[in-house]
C-alpha positions as CSV (number, residue, x, y, z in Angstrom):
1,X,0.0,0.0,0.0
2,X,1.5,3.1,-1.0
3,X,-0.4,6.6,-0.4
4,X,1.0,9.9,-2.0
5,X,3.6,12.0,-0.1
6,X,3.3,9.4,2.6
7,X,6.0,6.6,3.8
8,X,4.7,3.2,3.9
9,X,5.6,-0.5,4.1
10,X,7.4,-2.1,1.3
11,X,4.4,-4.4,0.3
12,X,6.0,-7.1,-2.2
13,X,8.2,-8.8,1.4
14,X,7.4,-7.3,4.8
15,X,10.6,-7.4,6.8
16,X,11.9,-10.2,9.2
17,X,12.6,-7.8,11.4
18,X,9.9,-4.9,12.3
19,X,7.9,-5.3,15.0
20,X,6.2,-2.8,17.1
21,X,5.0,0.2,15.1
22,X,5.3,3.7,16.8
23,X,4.8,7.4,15.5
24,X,8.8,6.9,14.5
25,X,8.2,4.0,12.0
26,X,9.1,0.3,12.8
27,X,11.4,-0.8,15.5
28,X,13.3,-3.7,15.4
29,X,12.6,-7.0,17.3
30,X,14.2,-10.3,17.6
31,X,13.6,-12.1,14.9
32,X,15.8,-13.7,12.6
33,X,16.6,-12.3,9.5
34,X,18.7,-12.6,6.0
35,X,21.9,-14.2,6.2
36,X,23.9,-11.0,6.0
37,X,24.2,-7.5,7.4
38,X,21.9,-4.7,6.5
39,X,20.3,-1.7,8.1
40,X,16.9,-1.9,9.2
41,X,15.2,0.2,7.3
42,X,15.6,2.4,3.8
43,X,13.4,5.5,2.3
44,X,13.1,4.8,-1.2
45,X,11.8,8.0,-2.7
46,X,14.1,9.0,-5.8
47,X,12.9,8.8,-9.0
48,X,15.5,5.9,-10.3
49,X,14.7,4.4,-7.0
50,X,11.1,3.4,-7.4
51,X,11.1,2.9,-10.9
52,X,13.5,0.1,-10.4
53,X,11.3,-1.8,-8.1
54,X,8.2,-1.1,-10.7
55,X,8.9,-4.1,-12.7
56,X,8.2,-7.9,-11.7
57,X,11.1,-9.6,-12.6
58,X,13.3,-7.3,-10.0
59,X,10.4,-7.2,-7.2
60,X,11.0,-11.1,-7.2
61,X,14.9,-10.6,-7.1
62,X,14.1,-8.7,-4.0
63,X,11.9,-10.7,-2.7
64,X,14.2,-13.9,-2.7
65,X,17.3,-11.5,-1.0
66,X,14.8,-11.0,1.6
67,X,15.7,-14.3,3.3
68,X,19.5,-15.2,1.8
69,X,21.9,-14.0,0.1
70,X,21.9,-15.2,-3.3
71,X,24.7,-15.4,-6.7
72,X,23.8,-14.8,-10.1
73,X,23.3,-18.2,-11.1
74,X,21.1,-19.2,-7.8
75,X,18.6,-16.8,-9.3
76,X,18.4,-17.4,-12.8
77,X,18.0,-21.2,-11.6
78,X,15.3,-20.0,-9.1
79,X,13.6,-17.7,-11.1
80,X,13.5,-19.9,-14.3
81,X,15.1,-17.3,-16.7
82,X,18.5,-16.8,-18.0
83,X,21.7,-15.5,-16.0
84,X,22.5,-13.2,-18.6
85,X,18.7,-11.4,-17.4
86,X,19.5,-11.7,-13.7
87,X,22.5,-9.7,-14.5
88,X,20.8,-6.8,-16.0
89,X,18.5,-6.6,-13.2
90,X,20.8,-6.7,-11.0
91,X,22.8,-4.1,-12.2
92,X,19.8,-2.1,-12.1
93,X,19.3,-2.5,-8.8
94,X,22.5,-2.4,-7.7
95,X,22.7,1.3,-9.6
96,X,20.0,2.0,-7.4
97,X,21.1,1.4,-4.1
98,X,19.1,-1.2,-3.4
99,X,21.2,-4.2,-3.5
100,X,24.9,-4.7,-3.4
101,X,27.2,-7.7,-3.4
102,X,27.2,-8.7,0.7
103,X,30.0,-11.3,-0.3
104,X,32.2,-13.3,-3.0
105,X,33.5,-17.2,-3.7
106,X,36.1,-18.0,-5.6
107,X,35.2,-20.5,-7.9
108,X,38.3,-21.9,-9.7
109,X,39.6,-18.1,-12.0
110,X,35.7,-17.3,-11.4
111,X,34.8,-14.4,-8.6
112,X,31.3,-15.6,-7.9
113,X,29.3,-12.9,-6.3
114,X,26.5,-13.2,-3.7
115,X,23.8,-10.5,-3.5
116,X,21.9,-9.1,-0.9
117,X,19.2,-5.8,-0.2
118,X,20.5,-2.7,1.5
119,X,18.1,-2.7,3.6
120,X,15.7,-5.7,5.1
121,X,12.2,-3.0,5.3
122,X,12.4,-0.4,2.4
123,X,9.7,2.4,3.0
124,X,8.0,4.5,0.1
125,X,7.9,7.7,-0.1
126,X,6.1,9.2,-3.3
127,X,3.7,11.9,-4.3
128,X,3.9,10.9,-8.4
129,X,0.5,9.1,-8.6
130,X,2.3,6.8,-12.1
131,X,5.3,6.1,-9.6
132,X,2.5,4.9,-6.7
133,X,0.6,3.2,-9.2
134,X,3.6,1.2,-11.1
135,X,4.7,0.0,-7.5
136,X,1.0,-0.9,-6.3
137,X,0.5,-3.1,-9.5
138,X,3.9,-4.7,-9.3
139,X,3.5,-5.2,-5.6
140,X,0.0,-6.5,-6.3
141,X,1.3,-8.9,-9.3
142,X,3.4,-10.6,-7.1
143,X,1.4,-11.0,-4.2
144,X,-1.1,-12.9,-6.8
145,X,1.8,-15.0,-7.8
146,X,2.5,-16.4,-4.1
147,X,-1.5,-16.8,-3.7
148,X,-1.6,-19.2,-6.6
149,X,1.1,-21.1,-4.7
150,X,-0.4,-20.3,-0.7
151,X,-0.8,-23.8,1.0
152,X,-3.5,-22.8,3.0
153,X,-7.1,-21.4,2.2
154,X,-6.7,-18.0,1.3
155,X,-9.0,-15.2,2.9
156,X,-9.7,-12.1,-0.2
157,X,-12.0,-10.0,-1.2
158,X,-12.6,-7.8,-4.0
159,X,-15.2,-5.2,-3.3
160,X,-15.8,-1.8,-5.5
161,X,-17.9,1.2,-3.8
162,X,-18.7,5.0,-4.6
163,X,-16.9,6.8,-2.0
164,X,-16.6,10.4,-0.7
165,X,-13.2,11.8,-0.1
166,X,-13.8,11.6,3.9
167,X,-14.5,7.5,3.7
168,X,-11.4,7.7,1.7
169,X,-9.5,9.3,3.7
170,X,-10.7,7.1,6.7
171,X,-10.3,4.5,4.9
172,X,-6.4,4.9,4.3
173,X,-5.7,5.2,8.1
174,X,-7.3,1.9,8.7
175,X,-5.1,0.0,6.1
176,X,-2.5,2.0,7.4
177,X,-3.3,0.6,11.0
178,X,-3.7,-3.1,9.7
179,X,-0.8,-2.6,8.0
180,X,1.4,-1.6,11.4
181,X,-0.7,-4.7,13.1
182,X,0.5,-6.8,10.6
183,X,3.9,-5.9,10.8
184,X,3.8,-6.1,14.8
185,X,2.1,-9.5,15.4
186,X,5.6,-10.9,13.8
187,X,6.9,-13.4,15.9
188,X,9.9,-16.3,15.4
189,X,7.9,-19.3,15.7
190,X,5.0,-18.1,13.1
191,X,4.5,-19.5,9.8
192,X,5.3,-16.9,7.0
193,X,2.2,-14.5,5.6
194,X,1.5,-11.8,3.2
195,X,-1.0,-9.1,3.4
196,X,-2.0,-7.4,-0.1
197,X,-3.5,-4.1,0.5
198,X,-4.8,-1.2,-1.9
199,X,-7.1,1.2,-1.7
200,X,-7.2,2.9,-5.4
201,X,-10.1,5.1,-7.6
202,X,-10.9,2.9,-10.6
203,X,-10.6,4.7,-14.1
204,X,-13.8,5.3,-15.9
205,X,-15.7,3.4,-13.5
């Protein structure tokens, strides 16, 4: 969920780390996270920045650094596409500053590189309705993609109303407030969720 001018919750991989949500944004609790360092948390609000993460190929790069640090070649196998593709989008990112190489192997005259995020939460921060709308539908295309796969039931709705721009408002600080509750209820022994939010006006509806 990403509302303009206003910092919120990577949606594509909520952090292993955030817990209790105060007026000063997540703070950390103890619970494990990727297999390298990172700081907690990272605005992502330039231009390059957000565009980067606007496409689905690199919003599942960053969801799979999320738990380990990963090589070239363990993504192209995971991801199903060439290394050669992995590499672009990587170098993408990495011109971004959102990923950097957290570690290296030599591999007989081979330096194989391991990737990670440079951040485990990344917080939006936008007020370009396109940039907001590119990362809701890319955040939105992959949650649909782990759905498919979810071994559980999955509890969704779809609803559509007509709605006054005080409901709307309203509205957005109660997703805002699941969000937080969401991100708080984290705990080590829990099995691993998603929560898909969006609160959008349709086009020509």
């Amino acid at each position: 969920m990403l509302a303009n001018g206003r910092r919120m919750p990577y949606g594509l991989d909520m952090s292993t780390i955030p817990g209790n949500v105060s007026s000063d944004g997540p703070q950390p609790v103890d619970v494990p996270g990727p297999d390298y360092e990172a700081p907690d948390v990272l605005v992502v609000s330039e231009r390059g920045q957000l565009r980067a993460l606007a496409n689905d190929v690199r919003t599942a790069i960053v969801a799979l650094l999320r738990e380990r640090a990963r090589s070239t070649q363990q993504l192209s196998r995971e991801l199903g596409i060439p290394k050669g593709t992995v590499g672009h989008h990587l170098k993408v990112l990495e011109s971004a500053g959102l990923v950097r190489v957290v570690r290296t192997r030599q591999v007989r005259a081979v330096t194989e590189k391991f990737y990670g995020r440079t951040a485990r939460l990344f917080l939006f921060e936008t007020e370009d309705p396109a940039d907001a709308g590119a990362l809701g539908a890319a955040a939105l295309r992959r949650a649909a993609a782990e759905l498919e796969g979810s071994p559980e039931t999955v509890r969704f709705g779809f609803p559509k109303s007509r709605l006054g721009q005080d409901d709307v408002a309203r509205l957005e600080r109660r997703l805002k407030r699941l969000t937080e509750d969401f991100l708080a209820a984290e705990t080590p022994a829990g099995k691993p969720y998603a929560l898909a939010v969006a609160l959008y006006e349709q086009r020509d509806a």
